[in-house]
C-alpha positions as CSV (number, residue, x, y, z in Angstrom):
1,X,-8.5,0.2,-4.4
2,X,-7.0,-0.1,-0.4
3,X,-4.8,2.1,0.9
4,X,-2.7,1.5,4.5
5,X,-3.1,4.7,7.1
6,X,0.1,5.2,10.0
7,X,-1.4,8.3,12.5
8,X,1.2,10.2,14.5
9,X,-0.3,11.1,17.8
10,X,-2.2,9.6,19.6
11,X,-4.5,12.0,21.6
12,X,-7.8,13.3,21.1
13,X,-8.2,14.5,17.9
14,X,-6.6,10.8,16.5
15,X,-8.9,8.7,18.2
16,X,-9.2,9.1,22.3
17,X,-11.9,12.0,22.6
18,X,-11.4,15.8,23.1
19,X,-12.6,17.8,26.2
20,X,-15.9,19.8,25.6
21,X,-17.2,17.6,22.9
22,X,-17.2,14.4,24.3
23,X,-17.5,12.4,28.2
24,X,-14.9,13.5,30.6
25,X,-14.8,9.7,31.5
26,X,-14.5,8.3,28.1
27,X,-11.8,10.7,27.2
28,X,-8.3,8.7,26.7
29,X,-10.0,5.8,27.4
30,X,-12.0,4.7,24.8
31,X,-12.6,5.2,20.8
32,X,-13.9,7.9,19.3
33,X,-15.5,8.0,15.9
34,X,-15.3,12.2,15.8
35,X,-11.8,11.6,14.6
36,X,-8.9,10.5,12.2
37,X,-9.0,7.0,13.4
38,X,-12.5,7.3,13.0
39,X,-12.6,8.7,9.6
40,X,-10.5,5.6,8.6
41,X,-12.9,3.3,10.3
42,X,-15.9,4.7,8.3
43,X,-14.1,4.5,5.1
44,X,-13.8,0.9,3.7
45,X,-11.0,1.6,1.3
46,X,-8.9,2.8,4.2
47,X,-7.1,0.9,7.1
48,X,-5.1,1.9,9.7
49,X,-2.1,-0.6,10.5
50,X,-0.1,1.7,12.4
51,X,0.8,4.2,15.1
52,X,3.3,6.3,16.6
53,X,3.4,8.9,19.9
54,X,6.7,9.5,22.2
55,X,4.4,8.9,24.9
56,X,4.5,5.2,25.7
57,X,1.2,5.1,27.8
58,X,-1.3,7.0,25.4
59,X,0.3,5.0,22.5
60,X,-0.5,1.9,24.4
61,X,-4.0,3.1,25.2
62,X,-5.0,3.9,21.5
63,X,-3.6,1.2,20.1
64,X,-5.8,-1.4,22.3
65,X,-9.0,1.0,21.9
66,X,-8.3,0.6,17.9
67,X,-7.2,-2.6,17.7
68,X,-3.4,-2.1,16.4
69,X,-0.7,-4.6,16.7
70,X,1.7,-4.5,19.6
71,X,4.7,-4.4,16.8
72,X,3.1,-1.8,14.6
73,X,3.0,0.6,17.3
74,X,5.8,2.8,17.3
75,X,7.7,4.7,19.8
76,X,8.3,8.0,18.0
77,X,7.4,9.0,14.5
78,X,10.5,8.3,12.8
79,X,10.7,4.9,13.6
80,X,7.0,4.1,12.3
81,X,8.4,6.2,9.2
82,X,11.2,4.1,8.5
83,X,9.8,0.6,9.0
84,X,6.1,1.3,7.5
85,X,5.0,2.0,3.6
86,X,2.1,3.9,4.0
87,X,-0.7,5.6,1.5
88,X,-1.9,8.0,4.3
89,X,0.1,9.7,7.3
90,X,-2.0,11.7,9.9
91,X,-0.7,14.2,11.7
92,X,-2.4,14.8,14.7
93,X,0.4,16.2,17.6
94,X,0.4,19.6,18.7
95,X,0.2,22.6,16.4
96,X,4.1,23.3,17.1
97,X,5.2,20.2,16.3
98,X,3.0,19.9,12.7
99,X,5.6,21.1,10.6
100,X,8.6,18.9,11.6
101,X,6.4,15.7,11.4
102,X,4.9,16.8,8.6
103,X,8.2,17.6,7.0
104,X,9.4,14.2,8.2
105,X,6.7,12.6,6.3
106,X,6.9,13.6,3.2
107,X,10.1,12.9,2.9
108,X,10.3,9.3,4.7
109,X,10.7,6.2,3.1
110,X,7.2,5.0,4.2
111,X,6.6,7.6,0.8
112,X,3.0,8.7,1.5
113,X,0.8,10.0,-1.0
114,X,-1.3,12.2,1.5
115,X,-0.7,13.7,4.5
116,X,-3.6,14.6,6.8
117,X,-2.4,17.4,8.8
118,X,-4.7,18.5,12.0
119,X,-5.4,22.2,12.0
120,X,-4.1,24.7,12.3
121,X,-1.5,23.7,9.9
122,X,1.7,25.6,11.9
123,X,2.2,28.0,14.6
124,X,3.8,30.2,12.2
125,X,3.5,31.0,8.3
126,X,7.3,30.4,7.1
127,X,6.6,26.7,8.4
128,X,3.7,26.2,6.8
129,X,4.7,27.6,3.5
130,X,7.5,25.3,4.0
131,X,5.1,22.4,4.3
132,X,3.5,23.2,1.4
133,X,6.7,23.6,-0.5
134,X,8.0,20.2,0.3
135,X,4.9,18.3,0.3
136,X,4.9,19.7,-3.5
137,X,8.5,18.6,-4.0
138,X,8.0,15.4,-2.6
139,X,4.8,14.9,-5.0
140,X,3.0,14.4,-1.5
141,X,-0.6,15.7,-1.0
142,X,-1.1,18.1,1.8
143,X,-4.9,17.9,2.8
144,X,-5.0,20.0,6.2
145,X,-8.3,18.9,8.6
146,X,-10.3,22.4,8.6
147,X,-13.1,20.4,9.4
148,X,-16.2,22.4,8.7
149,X,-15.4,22.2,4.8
150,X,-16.0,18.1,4.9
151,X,-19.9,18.9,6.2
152,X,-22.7,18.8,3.9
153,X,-24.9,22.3,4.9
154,X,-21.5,24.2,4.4
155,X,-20.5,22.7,1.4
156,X,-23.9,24.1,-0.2
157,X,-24.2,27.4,1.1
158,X,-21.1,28.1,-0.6
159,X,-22.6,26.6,-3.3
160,X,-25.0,28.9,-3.2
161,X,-22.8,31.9,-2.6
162,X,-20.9,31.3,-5.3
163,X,-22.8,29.5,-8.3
164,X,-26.0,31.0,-7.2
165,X,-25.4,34.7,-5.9
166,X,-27.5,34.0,-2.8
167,X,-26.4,37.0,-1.4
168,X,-25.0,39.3,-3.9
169,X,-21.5,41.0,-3.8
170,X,-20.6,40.4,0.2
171,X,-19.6,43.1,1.9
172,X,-19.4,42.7,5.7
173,X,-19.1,39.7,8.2
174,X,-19.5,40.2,11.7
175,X,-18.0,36.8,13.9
176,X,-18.0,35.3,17.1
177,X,-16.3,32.5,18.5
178,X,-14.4,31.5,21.8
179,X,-11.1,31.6,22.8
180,X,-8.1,30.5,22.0
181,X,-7.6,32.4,18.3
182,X,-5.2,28.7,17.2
183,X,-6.9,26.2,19.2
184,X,-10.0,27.0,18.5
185,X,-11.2,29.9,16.2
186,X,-8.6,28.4,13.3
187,X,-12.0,26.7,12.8
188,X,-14.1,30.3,12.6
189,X,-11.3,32.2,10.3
190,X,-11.3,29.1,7.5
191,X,-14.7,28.7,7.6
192,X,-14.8,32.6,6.5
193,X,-11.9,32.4,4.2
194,X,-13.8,29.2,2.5
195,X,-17.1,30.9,2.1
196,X,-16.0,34.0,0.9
197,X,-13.0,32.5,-1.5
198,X,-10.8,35.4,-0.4
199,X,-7.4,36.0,1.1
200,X,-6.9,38.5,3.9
201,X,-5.1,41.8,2.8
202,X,-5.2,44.2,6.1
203,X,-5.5,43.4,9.6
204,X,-5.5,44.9,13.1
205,X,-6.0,43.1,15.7
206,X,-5.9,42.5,19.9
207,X,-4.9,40.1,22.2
208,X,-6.2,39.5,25.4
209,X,-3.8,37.2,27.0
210,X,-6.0,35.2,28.6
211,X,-6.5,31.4,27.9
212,X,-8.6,28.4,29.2
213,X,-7.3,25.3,27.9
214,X,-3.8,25.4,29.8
215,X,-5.3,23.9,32.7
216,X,-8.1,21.2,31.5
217,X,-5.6,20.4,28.4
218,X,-2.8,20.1,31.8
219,X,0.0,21.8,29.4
220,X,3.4,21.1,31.1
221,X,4.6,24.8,29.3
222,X,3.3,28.4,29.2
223,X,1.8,28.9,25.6
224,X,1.0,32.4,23.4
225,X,-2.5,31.4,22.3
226,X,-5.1,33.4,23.7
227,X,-7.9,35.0,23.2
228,X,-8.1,38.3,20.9
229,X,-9.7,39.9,17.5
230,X,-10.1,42.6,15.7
231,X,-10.9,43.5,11.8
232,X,-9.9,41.8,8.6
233,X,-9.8,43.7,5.0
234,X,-10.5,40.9,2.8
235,X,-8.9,41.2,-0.7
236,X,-12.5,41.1,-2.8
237,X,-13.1,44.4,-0.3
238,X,-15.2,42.3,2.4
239,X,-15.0,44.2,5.5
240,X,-14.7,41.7,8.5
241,X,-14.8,41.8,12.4
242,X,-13.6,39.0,14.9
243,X,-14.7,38.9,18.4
244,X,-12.7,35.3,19.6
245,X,-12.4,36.5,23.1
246,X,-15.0,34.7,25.3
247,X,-14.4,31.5,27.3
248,X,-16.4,28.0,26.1
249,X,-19.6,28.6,28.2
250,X,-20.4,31.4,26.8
251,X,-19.6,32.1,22.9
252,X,-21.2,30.7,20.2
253,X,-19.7,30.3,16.7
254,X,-21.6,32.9,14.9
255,X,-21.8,34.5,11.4
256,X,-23.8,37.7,10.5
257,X,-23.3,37.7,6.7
258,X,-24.4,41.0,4.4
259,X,-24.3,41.2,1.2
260,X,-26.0,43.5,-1.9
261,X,-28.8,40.5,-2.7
262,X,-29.6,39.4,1.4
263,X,-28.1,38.6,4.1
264,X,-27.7,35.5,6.8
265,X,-27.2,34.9,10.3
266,X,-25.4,31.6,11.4
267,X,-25.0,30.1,14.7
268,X,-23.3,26.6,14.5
269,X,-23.3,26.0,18.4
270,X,-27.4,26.9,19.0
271,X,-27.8,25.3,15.2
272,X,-29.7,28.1,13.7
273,X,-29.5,29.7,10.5
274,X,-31.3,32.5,8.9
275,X,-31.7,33.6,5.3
276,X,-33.4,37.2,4.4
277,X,-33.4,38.2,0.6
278,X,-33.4,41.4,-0.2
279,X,-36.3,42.2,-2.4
280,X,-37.4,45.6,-3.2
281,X,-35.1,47.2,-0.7
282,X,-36.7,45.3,2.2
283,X,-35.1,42.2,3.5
284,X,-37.6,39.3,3.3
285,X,-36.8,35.8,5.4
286,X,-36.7,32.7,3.3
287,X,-35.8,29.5,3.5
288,X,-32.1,28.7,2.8
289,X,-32.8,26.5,-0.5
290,X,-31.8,22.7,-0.8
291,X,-30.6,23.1,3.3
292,X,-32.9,21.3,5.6
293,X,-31.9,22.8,9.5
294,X,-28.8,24.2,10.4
295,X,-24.8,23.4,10.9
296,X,-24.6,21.9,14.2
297,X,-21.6,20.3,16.6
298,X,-23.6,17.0,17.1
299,X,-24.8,16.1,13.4
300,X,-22.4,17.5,10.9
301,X,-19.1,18.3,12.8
302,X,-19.5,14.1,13.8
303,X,-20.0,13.5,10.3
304,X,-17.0,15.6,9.2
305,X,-14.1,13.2,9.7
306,X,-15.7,10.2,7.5
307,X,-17.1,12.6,5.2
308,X,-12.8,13.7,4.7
309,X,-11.7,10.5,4.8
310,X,-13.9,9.4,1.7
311,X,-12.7,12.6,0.6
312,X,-9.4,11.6,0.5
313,X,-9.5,8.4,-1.3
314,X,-11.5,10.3,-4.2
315,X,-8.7,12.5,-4.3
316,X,-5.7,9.5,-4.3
317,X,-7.9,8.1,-7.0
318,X,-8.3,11.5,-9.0
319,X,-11.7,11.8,-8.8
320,X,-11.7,14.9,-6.7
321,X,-9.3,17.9,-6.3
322,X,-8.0,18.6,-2.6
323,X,-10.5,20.2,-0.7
324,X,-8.5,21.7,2.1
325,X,-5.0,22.0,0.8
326,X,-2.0,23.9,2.5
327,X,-2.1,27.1,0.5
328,X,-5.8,27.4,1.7
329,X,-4.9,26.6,5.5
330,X,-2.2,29.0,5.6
331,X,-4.7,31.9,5.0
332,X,-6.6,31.2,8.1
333,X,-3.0,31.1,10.0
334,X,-1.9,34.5,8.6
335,X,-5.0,36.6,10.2
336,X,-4.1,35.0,13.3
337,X,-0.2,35.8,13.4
338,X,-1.1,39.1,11.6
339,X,-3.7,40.0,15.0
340,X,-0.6,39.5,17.2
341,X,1.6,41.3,14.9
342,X,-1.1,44.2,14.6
343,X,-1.4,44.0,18.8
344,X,2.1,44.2,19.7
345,X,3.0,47.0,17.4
346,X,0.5,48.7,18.1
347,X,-0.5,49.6,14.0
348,X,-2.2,47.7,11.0
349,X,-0.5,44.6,9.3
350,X,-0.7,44.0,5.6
351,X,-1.1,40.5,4.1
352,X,1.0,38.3,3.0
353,X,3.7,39.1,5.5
354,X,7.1,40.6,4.8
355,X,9.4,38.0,4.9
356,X,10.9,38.5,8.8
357,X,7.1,38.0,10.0
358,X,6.9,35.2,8.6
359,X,8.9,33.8,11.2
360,X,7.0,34.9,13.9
361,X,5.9,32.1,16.2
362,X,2.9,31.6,18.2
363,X,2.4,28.8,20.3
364,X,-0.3,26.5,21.2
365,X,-1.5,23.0,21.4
């Protein structure tokens, strides 16, 4: 079966490149397969007939790089909505603005049956519970693009957390990752809520203030994302640090894992990854089984946005179950308003918000 794709946005993360991963010069010039357009591309059963972004030039610029019609390119979302009937809507605008487009979506006439939302899913948890909510209402699937859980190497080591007790009952994870806490570490705080299958339930947390993106990304507003931290009581008991305070050049994304059965070190931007089994009260390095290498940017984060697109024609044909849904991506946003909360109160949140702090808004990109 075919299915149509619309994309609202047309920047980086839809198609045009995103600074740090790919050419300065190529960047809002050119195609990029590292994205949702991309993902489409790579997927025969998918094909994207149409666009939309307010701004006139960038929508003009993707929609030569991707070969779209001059009249299937749309100045603002609600006017691709209301002309196009569409299988699969991408959201891929700014953080703040994920809620209201995806809220538009669903409930448009172009009646999609997915929407691929960029990550993080809101800048605050009311919206995205509200996403959720009326994606359900509307019978619309809400598949959110935490990217690391469309790649191969993390899809088994959860495997074998779960299925194959790798490591035991876990107990403590120490992280790393750089700054900004939505931009960027979004991606670090799903990946642990993925691997571990738990929810935060206690947080403190601290917030540095301090950004780098406002001035490469040339932001035309002052934004809240930052850098910051702090611990994370998971609800199976896992005791969790986050260090998300350093700038690009010189964090890595890393994991330092323990559990009763062994323990493992993972560092997705130097692409290595240890495994030690406890045996006889000494830890003993072995090979990760059935995971050649290690998680890196270059190989598996490239591979991630076909990898969800096929994803997401199994799960229109019911062949697979959502892999990223709303709920999931919400859990990830929580820790991240809940270290602001914790910062600015000065005292320890608890999870899931009381209703008022659900409200609270942080913006970003």
């Amino acid at each position: 079966m075919s299915y149509t794709a619309g994309i609202i946005g047309t920047g980086g993360i839809a198609g045009m490149g995103i600074l740090g991963m790919h050419d300065a010069e190529e960047i809002g010039q050119t195609k990029i397969e590292a994205s949702h357009a991309g993902g489409f591309d790579a997927t025969e059963e998918i094909e994207l007939v149409a666009v939309a972004d307010v701004d006139e030039g960038k929508l003009t610029r993707f929609g030569e790089a991707w070969e779209i019609p001059d009249d299937r390119r749309y100045v603002g979302h609600d006017a691709m909505l209301a002309a196009e009937d569409l299988d699969i809507i991408s959201v891929c605008t700014p953080s703040y603005l994920h809620h209201d487009h995806v809220v538009d979506a669903a409930r448009s006439t172009a009646d999609p049956s997915l929407i691929w939302c960029e990550k993080p899913i809101a800048s605050q948890v009311s919206d995205a519970e509200e996403m959720v909510d009326v994606c359900a209402d509307t019978e619309t699937e809400l598949l959110v693009n935490h990217s690391f859980r469309f790649t191969d190497k993390l899809q088994q080591l959860r495997q074998l957390i779960h299925e194959e007790n790798l490591l035991g009952e876990i107990r403590s994870v120490s992280t790393q990752f750089r700054m900004e806490l939505l931009r960027n570490s979004t991606h670090l705080l799903d990946t642990l809520v993925y691997l571990l299958d738990a929810r935060a339930e206690r947080v403190s947390g601290y917030i540095t203030g301090e950004n780098e993106a406002v001035e490469s990304l040339e932001a035309g507003e002052q934004v809240d994302d930052s850098g910051g931290g702090g611990f994370v009581v998971m609800d199976d008991g896992t005791f969790v640090t986050v260090d998300c305070t350093l700038p690009r050049e010189i964090s890595s994304m890393t994991f330092n894992v323990v559990g009763t059965e062994g323990k493992l070190y993972m560092n997705n931007d130097d692409g290595e990854w240890r495994y030690w089994s406890l045996e006889d009260g000494d830890h003993v390095e072995r090979p990760l089984p059935g995971i050649e290498g290690a998680w890196t940017w270059d190989d598996d984060y490239q591979r991630a946005f076909a990898n969800a697109a096929a994803h997401i024609v199994d799960v229109l044909e019911g062949e697979a179950e959502n892999g990223s849904t709303g709920e999931e991506a919400t859990r990830s946003l929580e820790i991240i308003i809940a270290f602001y909360l914790s910062h600015y109160t000065d005292g320890q949140v608890e999870i899931p918000l009381a209703r008022p702090l659900r409200d609270v808004t942080v913006t970003s990109w």
